[in-house]
N, C-alpha and C positions, 0 to 999 in steps of 0.2 A: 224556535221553530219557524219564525217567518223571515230568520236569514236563510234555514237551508230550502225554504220554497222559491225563494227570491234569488239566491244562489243556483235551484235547478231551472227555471222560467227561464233564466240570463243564459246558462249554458247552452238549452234547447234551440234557444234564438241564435245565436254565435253560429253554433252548428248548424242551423239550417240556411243561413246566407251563407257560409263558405260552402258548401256544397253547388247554392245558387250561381255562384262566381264560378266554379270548374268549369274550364272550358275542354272541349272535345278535339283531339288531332286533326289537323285540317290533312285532307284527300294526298297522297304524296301522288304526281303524276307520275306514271308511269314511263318505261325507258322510251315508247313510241309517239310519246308525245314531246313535242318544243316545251324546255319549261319558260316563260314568257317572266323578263326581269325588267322593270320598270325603272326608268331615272327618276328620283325626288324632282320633282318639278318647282322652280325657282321660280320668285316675281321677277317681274324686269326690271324693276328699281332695283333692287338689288342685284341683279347682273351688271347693272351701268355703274353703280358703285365700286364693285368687285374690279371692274374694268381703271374706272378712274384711281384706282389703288395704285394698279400696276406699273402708273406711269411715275418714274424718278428724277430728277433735276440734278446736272451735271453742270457746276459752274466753274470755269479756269479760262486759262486761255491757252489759243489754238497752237501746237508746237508742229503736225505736219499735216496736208495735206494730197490723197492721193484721188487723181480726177478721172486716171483709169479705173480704179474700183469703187469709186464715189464713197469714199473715208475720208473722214479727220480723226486725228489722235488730239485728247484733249488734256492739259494737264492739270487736276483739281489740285483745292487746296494742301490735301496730304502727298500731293508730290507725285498721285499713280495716274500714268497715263493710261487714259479709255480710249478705244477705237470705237468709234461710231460710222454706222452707214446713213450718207445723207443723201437727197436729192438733189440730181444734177443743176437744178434751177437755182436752188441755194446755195451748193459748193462752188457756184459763179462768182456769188458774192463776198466770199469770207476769205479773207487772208491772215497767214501766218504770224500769231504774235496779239490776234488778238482777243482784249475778253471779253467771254460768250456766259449765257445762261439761256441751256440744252434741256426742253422736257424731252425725257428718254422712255419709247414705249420696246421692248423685244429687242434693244441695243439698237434700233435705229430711231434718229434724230425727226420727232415729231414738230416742232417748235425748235427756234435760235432764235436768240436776243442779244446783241450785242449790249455790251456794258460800257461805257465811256468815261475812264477818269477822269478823275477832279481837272489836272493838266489841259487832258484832253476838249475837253470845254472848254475852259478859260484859251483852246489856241483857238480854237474856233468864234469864239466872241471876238478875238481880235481879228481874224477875218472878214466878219459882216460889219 
């Protein structure tokens, strides 16, 4: 007898929080009104993150040069040449043949770092 009171108490209660929890249709606006959509609003840490994502690293070296359109084509490791857009300041300085390492934001060239072989050092130490 005091499982089936224990049994009806327990139902009663179940039943009256699911009832508490229904929620009611919200207001549909009507055709004369703007319906008004909100963007998720993001932190800005995480925007500058999202950001510094974007940027990719292209390392090879230089096969052409074009100073009318401010390009260089870059050739990586597997062999595929990239066209990058750089600026005119730094397409001053860089010539054909040599190896670079390109941060790449939007396919233009944010950062170059020239790389300098082993060779390449040891001629320059004989120099100085």
């Amino acid at each position: 007898m005091k499982k089936y009171i224990l049994a009806a108490v327990t139902l009663a209660a179940f039943t009256g929080m699911s009832f508490a929890q229904a929620q009611t249709p919200a207001a549909t606006p009507t055709a004369s009104e703007p319906v008004k959509v909100e963007a998720p609003k993001v932190a800005k840490k995480a925007v500058k993150k999202a950001e510094a994502k974007k940027m990719d690293t292209v390392t090879g070296s230089i096969t052409a040069i074009d100073t009318v359109k401010n390009e260089i084509t870059v050739k990586d490791a597997k062999g595929l040449d990239k066209v990058l857009a750089v600026d005119a300041a730094k397409i001053a300085t860089l010539k054909v043949g040599e190896n670079v390492k390109i941060k790449v934001k939007d396919n233009k060239a944010e950062m170059i770092k020239t790389i300098k072989t082993h060779e390449a050092k040891k001629a320059e130490a004989k120099k100085a």
